[in-house]
C-alpha positions in Angstrom: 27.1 17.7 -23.0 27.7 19.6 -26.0 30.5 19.7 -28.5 33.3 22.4 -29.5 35.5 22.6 -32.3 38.9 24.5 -30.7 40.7 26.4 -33.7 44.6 27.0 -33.0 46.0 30.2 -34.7 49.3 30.8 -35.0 51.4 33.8 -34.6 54.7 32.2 -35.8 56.1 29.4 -37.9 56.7 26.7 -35.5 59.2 25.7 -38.1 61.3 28.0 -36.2 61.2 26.3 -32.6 64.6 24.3 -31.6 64.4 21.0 -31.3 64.1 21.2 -27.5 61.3 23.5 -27.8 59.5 21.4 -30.1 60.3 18.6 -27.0 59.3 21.0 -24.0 55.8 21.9 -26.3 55.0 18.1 -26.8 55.6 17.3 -23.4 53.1 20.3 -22.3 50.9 19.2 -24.5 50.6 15.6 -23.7 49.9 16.9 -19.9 47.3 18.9 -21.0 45.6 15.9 -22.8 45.7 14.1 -20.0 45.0 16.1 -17.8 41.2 16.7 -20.3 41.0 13.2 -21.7 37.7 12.8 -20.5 36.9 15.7 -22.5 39.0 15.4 -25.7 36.7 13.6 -28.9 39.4 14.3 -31.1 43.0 15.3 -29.8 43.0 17.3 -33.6 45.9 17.4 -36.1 47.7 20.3 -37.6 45.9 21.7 -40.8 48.2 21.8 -43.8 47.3 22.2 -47.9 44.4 24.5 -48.0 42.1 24.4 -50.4 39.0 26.7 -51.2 36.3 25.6 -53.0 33.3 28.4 -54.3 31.3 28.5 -57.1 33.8 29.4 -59.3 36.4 26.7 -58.7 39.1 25.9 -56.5 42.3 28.1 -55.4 44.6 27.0 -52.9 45.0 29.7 -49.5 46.8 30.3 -46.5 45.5 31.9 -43.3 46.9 31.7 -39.5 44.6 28.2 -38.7 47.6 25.6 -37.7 45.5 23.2 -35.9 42.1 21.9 -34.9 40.6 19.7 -31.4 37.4 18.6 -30.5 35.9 18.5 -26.7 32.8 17.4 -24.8 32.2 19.8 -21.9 28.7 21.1 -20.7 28.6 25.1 -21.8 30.6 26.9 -24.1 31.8 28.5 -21.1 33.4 24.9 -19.7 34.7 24.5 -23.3 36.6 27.6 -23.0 38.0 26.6 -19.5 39.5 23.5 -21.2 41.7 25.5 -23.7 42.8 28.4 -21.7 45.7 26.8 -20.1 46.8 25.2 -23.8 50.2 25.0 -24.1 49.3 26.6 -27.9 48.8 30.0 -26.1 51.9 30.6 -24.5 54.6 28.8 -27.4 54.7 32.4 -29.3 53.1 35.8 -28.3 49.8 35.9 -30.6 48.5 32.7 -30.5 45.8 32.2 -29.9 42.4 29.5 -30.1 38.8 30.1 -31.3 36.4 27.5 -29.5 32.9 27.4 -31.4 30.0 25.5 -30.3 28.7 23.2 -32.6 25.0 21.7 -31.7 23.5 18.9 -33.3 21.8 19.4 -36.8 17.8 19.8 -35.9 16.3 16.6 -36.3 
């Protein structure tokens, strides 16, 4: 089994969903968690203050990354399977969600 980090973009400012929305997306959502809680590590959590740090300091940015998740599956390929019925994809036209491997540091 390998791990994959799942990297929610978003199109829009879910700010901007009604209250049932935001209901009818958290309901989708926990169905799709259950339905892959064998797989799930780490459901994720949105991603708010941004901060980038380089060698020459520290400056605060913003980018289209709204979320993170973390599965177990046994190929990138399975990985992918996982995330392409995501509610995420279909709450505003442009989402989307990057799923990168991520092996174990060499030993």
């Amino acid at each position: 089994m390998g791990r994959f980090l799942a990297l929610f973009n978003g199109a829009a400012d879910e700010a901007d969903l009604t209250e049932q929305q935001q209901t009818e997306f958290m309901d989708a959502w926990a169905s799709w968690a259950q339905a892959n809680e064998k797989a799930i590590v780490d459901p994720g959590a949105p991603l708010y203050a941004k901060k980038l740090v380089t060698a020459r300091g520290v400056e605060d940015f913003t980018d289209s990354l709204i979320a993170y998740s973390i599965v177990e599956a046994g190929s990138h390929d399975e990985a992918v399977q996982i995330f392409s019925g995501h509610p995420h994809l279909g709450l505003f036209a442009g989402n989307s969600i990057a799923v990168l491997e991520c092996p174990p540091p060499p030993s």
